[in-house]
C-alpha positions as CSV (number, residue, x, y, z in Angstrom):
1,X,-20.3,37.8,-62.2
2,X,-21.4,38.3,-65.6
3,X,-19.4,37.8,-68.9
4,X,-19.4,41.1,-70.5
5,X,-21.3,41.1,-73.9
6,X,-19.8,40.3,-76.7
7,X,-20.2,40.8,-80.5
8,X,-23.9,39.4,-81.2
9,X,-23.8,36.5,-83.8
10,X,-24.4,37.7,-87.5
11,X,-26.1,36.0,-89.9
12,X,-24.5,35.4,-92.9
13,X,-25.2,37.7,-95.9
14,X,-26.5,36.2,-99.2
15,X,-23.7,35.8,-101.8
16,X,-25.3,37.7,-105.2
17,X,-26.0,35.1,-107.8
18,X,-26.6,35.3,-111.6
19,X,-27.9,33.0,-114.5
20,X,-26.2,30.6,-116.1
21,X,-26.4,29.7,-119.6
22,X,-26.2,26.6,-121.9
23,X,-23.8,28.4,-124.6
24,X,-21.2,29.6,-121.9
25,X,-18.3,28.4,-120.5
26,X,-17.4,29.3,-116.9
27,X,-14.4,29.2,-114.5
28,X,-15.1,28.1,-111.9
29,X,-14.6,31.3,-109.9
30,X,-17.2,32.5,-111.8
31,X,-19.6,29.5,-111.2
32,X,-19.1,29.6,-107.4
33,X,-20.0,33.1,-107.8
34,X,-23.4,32.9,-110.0
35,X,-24.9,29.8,-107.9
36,X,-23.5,31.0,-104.6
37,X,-21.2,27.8,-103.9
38,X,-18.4,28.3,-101.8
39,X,-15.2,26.0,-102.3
40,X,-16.5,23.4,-100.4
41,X,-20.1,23.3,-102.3
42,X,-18.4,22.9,-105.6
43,X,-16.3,19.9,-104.0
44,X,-20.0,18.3,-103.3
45,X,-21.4,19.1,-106.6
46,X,-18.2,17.3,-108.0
47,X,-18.3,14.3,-106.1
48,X,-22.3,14.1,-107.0
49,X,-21.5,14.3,-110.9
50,X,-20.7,18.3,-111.8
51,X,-18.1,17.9,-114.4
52,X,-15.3,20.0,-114.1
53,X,-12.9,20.9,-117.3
54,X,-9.1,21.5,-116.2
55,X,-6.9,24.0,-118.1
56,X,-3.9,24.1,-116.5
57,X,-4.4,25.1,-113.0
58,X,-7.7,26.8,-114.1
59,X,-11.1,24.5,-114.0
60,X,-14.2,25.8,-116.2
61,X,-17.9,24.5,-115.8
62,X,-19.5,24.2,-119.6
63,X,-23.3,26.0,-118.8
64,X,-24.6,23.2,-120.3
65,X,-23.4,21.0,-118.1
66,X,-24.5,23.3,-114.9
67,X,-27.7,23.2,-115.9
68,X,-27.6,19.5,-116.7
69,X,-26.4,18.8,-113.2
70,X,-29.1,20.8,-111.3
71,X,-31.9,18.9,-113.7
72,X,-31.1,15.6,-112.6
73,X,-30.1,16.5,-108.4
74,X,-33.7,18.2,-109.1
75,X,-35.0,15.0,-110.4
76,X,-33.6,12.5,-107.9
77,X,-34.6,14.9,-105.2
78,X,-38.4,14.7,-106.6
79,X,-38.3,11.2,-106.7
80,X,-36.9,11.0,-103.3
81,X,-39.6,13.2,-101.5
82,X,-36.9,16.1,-101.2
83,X,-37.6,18.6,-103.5
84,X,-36.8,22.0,-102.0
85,X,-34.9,20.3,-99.1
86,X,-30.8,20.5,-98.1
């Protein structure tokens, strides 16, 4: 016997992402939302040097720093041999 067929595996969709700008400030809701991250990507990004502002129970991303965080994982990626790589 067979196993009946069951629901075929989906991909996952991509998430809809925006820009993010030096002059902004973001929560972080926000930020997950514009690069894609989900709770657990933003946990990374932390613990590899994404500065996080707390407000209360609310945390905000400065744009500046967002884009000063994906310069230099770019840069150490380059220098690696990684660039473009998980």
């Amino acid at each position: 016997m067979s196993k009946p067929p069951g629901r075929p595996r989906s991909t996952p969709q991509p998430r809809p992402t925006g820009s993010i700008h030096r002059d902004e400030v973001l929560p972080l809701a926000v930020f997950r939302q514009r690069t894609g991250l989900g709770h657990k990507g933003v946990a990374h990004a932390k613990k590899l040097g994404l500065r996080v502002i707390r407000l209360g129970r609310v945390g905000f991303v400065l744009g500046s720093d967002a884009v000063a965080f994906f310069e230099k994982l770019a840069a150490e990626q380059q220098a690696e041999g990684r660039e473009g790589q998980p």
